[in-house]
C-alpha positions in Angstrom: -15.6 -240.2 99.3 -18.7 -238.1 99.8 -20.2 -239.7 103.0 -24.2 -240.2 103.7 -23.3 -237.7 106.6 -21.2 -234.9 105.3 -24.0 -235.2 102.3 -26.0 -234.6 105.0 -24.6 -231.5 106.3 -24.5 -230.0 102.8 -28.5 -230.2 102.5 -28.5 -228.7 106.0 -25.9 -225.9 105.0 -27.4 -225.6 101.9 -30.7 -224.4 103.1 -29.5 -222.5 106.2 -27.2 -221.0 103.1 -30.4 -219.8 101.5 -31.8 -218.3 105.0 -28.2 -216.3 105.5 -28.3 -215.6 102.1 -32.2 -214.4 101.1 -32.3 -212.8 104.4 -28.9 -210.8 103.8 -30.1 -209.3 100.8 -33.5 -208.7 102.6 -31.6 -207.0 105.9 -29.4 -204.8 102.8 -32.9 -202.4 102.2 -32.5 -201.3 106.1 -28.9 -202.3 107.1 -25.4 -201.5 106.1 -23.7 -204.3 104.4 -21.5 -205.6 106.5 -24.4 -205.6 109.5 -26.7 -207.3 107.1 -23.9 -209.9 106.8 -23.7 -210.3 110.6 -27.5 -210.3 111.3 -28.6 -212.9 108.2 -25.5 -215.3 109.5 -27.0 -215.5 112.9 -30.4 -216.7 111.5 -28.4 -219.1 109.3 -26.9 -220.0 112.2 -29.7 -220.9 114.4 -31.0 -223.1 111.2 -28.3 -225.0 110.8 -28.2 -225.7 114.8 -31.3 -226.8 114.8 -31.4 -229.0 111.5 -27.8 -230.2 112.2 -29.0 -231.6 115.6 -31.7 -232.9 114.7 -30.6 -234.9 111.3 -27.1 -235.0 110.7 -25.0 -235.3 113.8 -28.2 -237.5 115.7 -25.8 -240.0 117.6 -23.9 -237.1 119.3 -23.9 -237.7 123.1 -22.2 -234.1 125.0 -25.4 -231.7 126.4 -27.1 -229.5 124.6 -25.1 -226.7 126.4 -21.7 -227.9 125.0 -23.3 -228.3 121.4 -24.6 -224.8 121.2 -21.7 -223.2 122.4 -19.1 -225.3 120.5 -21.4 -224.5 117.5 -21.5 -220.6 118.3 -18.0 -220.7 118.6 -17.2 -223.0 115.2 -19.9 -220.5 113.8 -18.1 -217.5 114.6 -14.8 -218.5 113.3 -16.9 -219.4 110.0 -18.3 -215.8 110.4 -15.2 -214.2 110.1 -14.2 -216.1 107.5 -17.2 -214.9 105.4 -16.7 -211.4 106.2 -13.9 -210.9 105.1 -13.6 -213.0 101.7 -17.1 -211.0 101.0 -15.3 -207.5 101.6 -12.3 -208.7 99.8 -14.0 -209.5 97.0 -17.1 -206.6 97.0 -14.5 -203.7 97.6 -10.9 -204.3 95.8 -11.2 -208.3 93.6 -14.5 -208.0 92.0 -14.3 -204.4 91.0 -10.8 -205.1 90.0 -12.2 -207.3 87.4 -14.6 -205.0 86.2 -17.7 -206.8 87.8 -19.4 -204.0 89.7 -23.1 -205.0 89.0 -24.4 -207.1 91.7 -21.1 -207.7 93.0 -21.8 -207.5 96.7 -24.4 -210.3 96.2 -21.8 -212.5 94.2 -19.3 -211.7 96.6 -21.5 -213.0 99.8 -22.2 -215.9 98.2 -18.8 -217.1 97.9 -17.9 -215.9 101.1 -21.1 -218.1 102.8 -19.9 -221.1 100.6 -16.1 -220.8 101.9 -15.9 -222.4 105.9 -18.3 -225.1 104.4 -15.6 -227.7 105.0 -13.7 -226.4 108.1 -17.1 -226.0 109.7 -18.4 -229.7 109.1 -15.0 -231.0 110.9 -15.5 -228.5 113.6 -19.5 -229.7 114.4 -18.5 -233.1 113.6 -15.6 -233.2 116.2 -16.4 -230.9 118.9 -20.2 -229.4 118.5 -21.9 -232.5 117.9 -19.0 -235.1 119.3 -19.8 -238.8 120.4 -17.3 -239.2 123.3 
């Protein structure tokens, strides 16, 4: 069941998504791939911190201090995570399949869409808890 909150958290990821993502491909005319990956998910980190804290995970009571670095750390994890499903797929799966037009662009936007789930759980539980 799809609750009001982890609907929530999609909108939220969802447009911190499309600030990792537009800024990626934006960061790709001056940066390597992989560094445009790095910097674009730090800016779509810092937008989902901020949106996440302020309308999906309101009710959370631990300081600020433990949020933000529960939420770096969660965020990091997820980071790796997208790394490396978007080099898996940009260097040896997509071109395996004979997709070699835009495939670092297809590739990053799985690999953005893949910690969605393990990263709500994370926030949910430890960034944004209510113990």
């Amino acid at each position: 069941m799809l609750t009001r909150q982890f609907a929530m958290f999609l909108l939220v990821g969802g447009l911190a998504a499309a600030v990792n993502f537009g800024s990626r491909i934006a960061l790709g005319t001056v940066l390597n791939y992989v560094p445009s990956i790095v910097v674009a998910f730090c800016l779509g980190m810092v937008t989902a911190f901020v949106l996440n804290r302020a309308l999906v995970f309101k009710s959370a009571s631990n300081a600020i201090h433990h949020q933000a670095a529960w939420f770096v750390a969660i965020n990091g994890l997820a980071m790796i995570q997208t790394v490396l499903v978007s080099l898996v797929l940009a260097r040896w799966v997509l071109p395996g399949l004979v997709i070699e037009q835009y495939a670092e662009t297809i590739a990053h936007g799985i690999g953005v869409a893949v910690p969605v789930v393990t990263s709500y759980f994370g926030h949910k539980y430890l960034s944004f808890s209510t113990k």
